[in-house]
C-alpha positions as CSV (number, residue, x, y, z in Angstrom):
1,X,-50.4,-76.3,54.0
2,X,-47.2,-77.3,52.3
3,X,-49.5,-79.2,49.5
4,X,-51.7,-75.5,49.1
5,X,-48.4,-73.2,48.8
6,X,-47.1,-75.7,46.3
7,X,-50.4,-75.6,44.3
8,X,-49.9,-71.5,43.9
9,X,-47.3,-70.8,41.3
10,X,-48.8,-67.5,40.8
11,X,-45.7,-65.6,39.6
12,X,-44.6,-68.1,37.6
13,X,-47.1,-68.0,34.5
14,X,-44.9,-66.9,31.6
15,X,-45.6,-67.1,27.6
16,X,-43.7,-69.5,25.7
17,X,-44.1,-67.3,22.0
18,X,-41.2,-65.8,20.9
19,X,-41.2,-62.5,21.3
20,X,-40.8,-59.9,18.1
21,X,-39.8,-56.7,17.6
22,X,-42.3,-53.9,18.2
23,X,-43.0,-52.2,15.2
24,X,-42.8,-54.2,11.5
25,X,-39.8,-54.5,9.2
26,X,-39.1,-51.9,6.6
27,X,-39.5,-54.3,4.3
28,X,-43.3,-55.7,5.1
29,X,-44.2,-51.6,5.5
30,X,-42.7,-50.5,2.2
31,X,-44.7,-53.7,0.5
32,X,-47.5,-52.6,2.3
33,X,-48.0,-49.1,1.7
34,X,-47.1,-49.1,-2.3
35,X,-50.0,-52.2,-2.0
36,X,-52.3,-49.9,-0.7
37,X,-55.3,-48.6,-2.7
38,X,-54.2,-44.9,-1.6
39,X,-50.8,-45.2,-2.7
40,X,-52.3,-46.8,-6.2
41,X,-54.6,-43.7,-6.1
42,X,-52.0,-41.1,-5.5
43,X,-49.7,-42.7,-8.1
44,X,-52.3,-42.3,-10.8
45,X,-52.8,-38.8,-9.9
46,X,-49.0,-37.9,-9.9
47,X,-49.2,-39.2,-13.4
48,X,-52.0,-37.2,-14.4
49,X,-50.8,-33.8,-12.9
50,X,-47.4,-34.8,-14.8
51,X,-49.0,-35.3,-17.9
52,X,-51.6,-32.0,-17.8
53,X,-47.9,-30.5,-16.9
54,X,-46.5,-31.1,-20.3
55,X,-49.6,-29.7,-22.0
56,X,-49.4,-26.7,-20.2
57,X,-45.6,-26.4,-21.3
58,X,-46.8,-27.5,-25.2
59,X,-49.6,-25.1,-24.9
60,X,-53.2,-25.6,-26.3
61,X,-52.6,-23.8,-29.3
62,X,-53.0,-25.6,-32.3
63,X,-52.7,-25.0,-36.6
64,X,-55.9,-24.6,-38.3
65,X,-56.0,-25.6,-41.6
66,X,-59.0,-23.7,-43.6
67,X,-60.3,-24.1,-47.6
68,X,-62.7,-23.1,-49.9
69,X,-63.7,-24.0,-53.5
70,X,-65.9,-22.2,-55.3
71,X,-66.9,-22.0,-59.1
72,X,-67.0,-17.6,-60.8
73,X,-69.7,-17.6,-63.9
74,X,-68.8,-14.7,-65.9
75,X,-71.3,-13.7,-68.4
76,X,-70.4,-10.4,-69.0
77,X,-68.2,-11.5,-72.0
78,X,-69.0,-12.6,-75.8
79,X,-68.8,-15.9,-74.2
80,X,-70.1,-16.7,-70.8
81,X,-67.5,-18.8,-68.6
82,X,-67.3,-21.2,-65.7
83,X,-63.8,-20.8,-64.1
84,X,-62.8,-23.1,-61.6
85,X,-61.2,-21.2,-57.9
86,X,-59.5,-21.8,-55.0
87,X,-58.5,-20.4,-51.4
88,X,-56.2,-22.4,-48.7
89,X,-54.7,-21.3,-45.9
90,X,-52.8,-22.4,-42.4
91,X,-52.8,-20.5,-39.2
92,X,-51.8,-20.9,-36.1
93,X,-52.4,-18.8,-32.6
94,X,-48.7,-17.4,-31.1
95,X,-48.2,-16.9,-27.3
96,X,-47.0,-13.6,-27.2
97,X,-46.1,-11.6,-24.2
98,X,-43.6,-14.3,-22.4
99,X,-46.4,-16.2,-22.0
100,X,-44.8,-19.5,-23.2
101,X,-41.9,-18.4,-20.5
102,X,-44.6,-18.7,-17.7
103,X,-46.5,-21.9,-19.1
104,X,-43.1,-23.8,-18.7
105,X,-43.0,-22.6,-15.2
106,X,-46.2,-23.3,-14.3
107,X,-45.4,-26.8,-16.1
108,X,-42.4,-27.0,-13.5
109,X,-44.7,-26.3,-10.5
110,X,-47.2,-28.6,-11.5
111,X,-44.9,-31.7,-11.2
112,X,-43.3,-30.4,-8.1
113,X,-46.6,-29.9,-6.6
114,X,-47.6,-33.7,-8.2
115,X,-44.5,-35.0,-6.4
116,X,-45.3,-33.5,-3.1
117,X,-48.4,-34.7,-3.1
118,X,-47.3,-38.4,-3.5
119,X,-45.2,-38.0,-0.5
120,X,-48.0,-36.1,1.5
121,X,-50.3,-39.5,0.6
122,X,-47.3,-41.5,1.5
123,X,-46.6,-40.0,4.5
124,X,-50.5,-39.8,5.9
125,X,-50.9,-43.5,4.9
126,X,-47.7,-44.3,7.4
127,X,-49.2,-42.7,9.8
128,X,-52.3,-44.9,9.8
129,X,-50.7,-47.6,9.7
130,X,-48.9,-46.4,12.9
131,X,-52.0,-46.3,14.7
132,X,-53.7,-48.8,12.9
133,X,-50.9,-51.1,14.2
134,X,-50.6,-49.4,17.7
135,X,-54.3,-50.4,18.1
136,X,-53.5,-54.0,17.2
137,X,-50.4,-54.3,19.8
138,X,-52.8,-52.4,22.5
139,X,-55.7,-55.2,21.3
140,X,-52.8,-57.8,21.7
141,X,-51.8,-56.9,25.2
142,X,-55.4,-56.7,26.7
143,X,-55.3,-60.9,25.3
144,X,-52.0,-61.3,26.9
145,X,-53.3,-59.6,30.2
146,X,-56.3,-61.2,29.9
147,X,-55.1,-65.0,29.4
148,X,-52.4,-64.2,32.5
149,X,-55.6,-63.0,34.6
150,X,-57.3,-65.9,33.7
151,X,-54.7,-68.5,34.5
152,X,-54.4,-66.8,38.0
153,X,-58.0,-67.1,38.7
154,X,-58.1,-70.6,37.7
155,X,-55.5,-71.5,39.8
156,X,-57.3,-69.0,43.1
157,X,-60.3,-71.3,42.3
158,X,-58.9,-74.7,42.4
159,X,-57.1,-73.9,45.3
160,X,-60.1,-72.4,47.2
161,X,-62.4,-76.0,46.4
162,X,-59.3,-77.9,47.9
163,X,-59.9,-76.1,50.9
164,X,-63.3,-76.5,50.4
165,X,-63.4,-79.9,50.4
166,X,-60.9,-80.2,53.0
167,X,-63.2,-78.1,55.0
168,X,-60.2,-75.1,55.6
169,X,-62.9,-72.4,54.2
170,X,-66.6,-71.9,53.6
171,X,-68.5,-72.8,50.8
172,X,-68.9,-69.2,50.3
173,X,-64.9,-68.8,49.3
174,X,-65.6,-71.4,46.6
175,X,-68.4,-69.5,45.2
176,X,-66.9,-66.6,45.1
177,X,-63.7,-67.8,43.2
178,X,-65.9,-69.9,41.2
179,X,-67.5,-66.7,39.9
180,X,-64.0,-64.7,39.7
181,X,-63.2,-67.5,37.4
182,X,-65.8,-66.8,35.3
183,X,-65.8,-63.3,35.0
184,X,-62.0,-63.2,34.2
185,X,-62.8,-66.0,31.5
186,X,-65.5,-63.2,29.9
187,X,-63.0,-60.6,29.8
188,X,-60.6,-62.8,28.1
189,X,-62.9,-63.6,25.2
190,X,-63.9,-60.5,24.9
191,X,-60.3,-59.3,25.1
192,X,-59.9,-62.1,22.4
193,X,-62.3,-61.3,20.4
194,X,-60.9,-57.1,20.3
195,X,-57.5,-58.8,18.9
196,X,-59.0,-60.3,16.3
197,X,-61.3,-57.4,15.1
198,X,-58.1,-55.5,15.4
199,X,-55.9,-57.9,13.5
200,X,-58.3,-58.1,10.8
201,X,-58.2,-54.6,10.3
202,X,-54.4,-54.7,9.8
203,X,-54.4,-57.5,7.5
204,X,-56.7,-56.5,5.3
205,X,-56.1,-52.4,5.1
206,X,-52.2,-53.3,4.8
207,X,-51.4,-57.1,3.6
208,X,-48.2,-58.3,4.1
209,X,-47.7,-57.5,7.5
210,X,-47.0,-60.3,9.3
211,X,-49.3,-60.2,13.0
212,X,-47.5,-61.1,15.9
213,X,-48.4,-62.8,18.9
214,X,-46.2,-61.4,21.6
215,X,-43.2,-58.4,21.3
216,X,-40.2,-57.1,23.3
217,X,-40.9,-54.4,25.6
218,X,-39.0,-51.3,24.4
219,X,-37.8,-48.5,27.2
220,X,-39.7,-45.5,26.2
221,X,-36.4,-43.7,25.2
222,X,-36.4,-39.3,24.9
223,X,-35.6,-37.6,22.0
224,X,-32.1,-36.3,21.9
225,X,-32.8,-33.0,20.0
226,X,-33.8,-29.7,21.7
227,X,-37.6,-28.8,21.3
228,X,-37.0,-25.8,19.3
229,X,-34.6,-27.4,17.0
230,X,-37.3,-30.1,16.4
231,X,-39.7,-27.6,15.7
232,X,-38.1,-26.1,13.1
233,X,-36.8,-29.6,12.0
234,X,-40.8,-30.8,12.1
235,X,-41.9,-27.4,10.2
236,X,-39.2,-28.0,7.5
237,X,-39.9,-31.8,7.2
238,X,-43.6,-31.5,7.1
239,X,-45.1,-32.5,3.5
240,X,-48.5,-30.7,4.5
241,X,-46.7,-27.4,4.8
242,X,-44.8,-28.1,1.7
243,X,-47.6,-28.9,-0.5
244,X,-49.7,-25.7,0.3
245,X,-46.4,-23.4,-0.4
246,X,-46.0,-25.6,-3.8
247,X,-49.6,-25.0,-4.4
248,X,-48.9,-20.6,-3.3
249,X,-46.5,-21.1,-6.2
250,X,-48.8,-22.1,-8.7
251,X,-51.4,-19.7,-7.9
252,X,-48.7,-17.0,-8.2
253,X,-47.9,-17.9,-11.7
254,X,-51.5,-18.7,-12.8
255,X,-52.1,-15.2,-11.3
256,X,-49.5,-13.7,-13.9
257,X,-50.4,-15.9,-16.6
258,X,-53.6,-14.5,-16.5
259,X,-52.8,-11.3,-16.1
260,X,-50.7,-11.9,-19.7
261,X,-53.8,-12.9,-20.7
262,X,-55.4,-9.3,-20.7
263,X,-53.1,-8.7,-24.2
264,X,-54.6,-11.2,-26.7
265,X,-52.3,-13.5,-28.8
266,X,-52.1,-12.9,-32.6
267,X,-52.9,-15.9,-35.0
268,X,-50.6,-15.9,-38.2
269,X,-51.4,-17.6,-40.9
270,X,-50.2,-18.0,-44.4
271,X,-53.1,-19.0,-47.9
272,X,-52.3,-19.4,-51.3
273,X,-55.6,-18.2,-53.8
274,X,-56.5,-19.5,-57.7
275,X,-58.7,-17.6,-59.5
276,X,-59.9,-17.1,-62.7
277,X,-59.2,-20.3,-63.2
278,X,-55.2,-20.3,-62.8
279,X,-54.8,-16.9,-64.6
280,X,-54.4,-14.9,-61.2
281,X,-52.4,-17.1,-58.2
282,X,-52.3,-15.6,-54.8
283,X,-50.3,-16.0,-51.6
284,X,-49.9,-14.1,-48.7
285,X,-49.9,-13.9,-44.9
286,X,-52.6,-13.5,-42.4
287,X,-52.5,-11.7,-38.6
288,X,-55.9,-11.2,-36.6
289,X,-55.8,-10.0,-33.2
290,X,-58.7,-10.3,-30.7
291,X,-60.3,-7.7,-29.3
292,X,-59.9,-7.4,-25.7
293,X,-62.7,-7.6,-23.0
294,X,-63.6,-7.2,-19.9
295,X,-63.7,-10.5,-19.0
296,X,-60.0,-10.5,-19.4
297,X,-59.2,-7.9,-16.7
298,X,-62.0,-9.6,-14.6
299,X,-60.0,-13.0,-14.9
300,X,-56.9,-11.6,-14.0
301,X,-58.6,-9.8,-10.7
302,X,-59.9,-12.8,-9.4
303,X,-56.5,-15.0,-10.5
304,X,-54.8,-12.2,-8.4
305,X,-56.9,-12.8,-5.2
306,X,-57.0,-16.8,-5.5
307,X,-53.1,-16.2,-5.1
308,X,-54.0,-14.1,-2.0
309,X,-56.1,-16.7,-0.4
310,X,-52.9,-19.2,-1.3
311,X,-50.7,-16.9,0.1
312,X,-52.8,-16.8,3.0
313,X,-52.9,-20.6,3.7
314,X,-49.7,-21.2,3.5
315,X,-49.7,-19.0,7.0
316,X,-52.6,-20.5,8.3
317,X,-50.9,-24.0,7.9
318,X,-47.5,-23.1,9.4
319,X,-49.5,-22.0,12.5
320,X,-51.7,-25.3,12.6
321,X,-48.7,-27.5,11.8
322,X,-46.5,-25.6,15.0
323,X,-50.0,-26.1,17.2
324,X,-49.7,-30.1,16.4
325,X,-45.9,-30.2,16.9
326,X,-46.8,-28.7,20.7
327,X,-49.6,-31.2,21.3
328,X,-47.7,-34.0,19.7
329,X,-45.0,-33.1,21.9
330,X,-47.1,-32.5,25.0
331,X,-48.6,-36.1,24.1
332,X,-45.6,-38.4,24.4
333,X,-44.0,-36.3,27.4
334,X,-47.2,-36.8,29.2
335,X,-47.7,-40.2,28.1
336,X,-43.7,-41.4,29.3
337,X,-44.5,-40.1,32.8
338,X,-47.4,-40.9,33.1
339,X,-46.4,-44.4,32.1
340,X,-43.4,-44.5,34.5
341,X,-46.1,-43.9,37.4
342,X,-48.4,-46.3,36.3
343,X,-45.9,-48.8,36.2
344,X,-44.6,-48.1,39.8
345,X,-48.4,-48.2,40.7
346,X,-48.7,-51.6,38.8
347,X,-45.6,-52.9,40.8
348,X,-46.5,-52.5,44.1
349,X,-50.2,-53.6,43.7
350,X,-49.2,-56.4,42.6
351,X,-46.6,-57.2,45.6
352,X,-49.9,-56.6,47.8
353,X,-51.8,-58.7,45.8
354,X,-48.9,-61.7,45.8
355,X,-48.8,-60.8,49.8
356,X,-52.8,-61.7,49.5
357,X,-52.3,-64.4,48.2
358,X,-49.5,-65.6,50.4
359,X,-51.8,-64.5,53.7
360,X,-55.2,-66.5,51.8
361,X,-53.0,-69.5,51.4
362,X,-51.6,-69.7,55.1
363,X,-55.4,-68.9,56.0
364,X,-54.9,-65.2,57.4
365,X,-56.8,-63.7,54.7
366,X,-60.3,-63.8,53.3
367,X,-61.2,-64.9,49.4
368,X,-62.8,-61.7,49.2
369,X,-59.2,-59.5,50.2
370,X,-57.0,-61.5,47.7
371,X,-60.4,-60.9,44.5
372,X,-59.8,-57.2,45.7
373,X,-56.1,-57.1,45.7
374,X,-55.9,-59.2,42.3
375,X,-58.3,-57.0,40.7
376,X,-56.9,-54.3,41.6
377,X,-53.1,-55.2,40.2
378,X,-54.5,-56.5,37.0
379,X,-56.3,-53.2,36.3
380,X,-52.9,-51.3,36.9
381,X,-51.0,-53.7,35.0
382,X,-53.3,-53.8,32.1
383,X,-53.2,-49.7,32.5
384,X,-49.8,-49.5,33.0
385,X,-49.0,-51.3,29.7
386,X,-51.4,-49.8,27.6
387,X,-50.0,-46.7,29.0
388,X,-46.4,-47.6,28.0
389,X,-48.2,-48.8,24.3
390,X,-49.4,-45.3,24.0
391,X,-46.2,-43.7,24.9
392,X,-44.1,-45.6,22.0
393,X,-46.8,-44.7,19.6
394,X,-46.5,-40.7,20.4
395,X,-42.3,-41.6,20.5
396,X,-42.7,-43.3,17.2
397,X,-45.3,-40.8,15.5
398,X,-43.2,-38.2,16.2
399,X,-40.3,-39.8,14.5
400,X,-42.2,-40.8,11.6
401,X,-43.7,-36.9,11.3
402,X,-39.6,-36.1,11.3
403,X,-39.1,-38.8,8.8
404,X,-36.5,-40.4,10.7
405,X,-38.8,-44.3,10.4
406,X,-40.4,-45.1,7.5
407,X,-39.3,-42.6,5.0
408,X,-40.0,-44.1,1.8
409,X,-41.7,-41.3,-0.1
């Protein structure tokens, strides 16, 4: 019996891979994110909102340069003649009004709002990485589980057939490790198989961040600030919310550019005439005024409600963005308690299944008790980790969402 007990190092299977930190460096997730198509993407757009920025500050207005040349027959004279006559003149429309006051404005608010709008696709992309990496580590620790599951059955199996052979059990108890074996060995490719699929899609969404194999378990640590204080920290902090009251602002001063718009600009010009073949010059300035509309006052109605319906959204987000602040907090309170338990649960099943396996090796318990009991604690431990997993994600999404990780935009 000494030989069996021997043969049962259960609770010694340990990993030899160093283990890593939990979440990436800085480094790889700064590479990463500026290397992502989005980030490319929202980059080009910044520049283009920047750019339609100036010409709304430089205004569309531009000279026009008009001519004519025409040829005057007189023939009322003793001698009928061809003189030779010119027009040419310059114009250009003037924003009147303090219109050119507001374009620059709106020029202002455009590049704020482009800005923001970087850091909004910044700041969503960091938070799929989050999860997209969260996944990964939960993908990684079903493996780890898995392979330690495995290696436990393997060694319940060999030492059932020893007692088979040295007829301490029934057949039956080798059969019924035999097929523990296997099943465990399923679960582990399968478990394999998530951790690649789940690698891949970090690698190739984000290159440059470097997989790991095995990580330090972090305590799930609380968050030192009150809860109201973080809400208005998380309100303040959140690019969503600023980027719909940047976007309220431009509406507002689109809504009184076109309400500007309802006077019509002058264009001034200035023309020089010959006629008569040089013997009468001319020169002089032009001013032409269009006639108002009522497509102008219509315009500047619906300009003035658009900025309503901004106005309007800016609300509507601030009350969806508190909403998400409580169920994000809800979340990772939940989660760290419920993780606590879970890993209390996971403890003492597996003390009952390593007092299973003690009892099936002196021969006071059946195969069929320490399958149960084995089960049982891998299940819990397996839960009990991805529990913990979740929990740092909702710690470190919160974080990120108060740009305290990660705040590279």
């Amino acid at each position: 019996m000494k030989k069996l007990i021997l043969l049962l190092p259960l609770l010694a299977i340990a990993t030899s891979i160093q283990a890593a930190n939990l979440l990436p460096t800085d480094d790889q997730v700064k590479n990463a994110l500026y290397a992502s198509p989005k980030i490319g993407a929202a980059d080009a757009r910044k520049s283009s909102l920047n750019s339609k920025a100036d010409a709304i500050a430089s205004g569309s207005q531009e000279f026009v340069v008009r001519g004519t040349r025409q040829s005057r027959n007189v023939t009322n004279i003793p001698v009928a003649t061809t003189y030779q006559e010119y027009w040419a003149g310059i114009e250009k429309p003037i924003r009147f009004w303090g219109k050119g006051g507001v374009d620059e404005k709106i020029s202002d608010a455009t590049k704020t709002f482009a800005g923001i709008e970087f850091a909004d696709t910044m700041h969503e992309t960091s938070k799929d990485l989050l999860a997209t990496w969260f996944n990964y580590l939960k993908a990684l620790q079903s493996r780890i589980v898995a392979e330690k599951n495995s290696q436990l059955g393997d060694q319940i199996g060999r030492i059932a057939q020893v007692r088979y052979k040295v007829g301490d059990v029934a057949r039956l108890d080798a059969q019924l490790a035999t097929a523990e074996q296997g099943r465990l060995k399923a679960f582990l490719e399968l478990a394999k198989a998530h951790e690649g699929a789940s690698g891949e899609a970090v690698t190739q969404r984000y290159p440059g961040i470097a997989l790991i194999k095995n990580f330090k378990w972090e305590a799930i640590p609380n968050l030192q600030t009150k809860k109201e204080i973080l809400r208005q920290q998380y309100l303040e902090r959140s690019h969503e919310l600023k980027l719909v009251k940047s976007d309220a602002e431009r509406f507002d001063l689109q809504a009184k550019r076109t309400s500007l718009d309802r006077l019509p600009d002058p264009t001034i010009g200035i023309y020089t005439a010959n006629e008569f073949g040089g013997a009468e010059r001319i020169s002089g300035l032009s001013l032409s005024f269009p006639i108002s509309g009522s497509a102008r006052f219509s315009n500047a109605s619906a300009a003035a409600s658009e900025a309503e319906v901004a106005r309007q959204r800016v609300l509507e987000t601030e009350q969806r963005i508190s909403v998400e602040f409580e169920r994000l907090w809800s979340q990772m309170m939940s989660r760290k308690v419920a993780a606590e338990t879970l890993l209390d649960s996971a403890k003492s099943q597996n003390d009952a299944a390593q007092a299973a396996e003690k009892a099936y090796v002196l021969g006071e318990g059946t195969i069929a008790d320490l399958i149960a009991a084995r089960k049982a604690a891998n299940e819990n431990q397996l839960s009990a980790d991805l529990m913990r997993l979740d929990a740092l994600e909702s710690y470190y999404r919160m974080r990120l969402d108060l740009h305290e990780i990660w705040d590279f935009d």
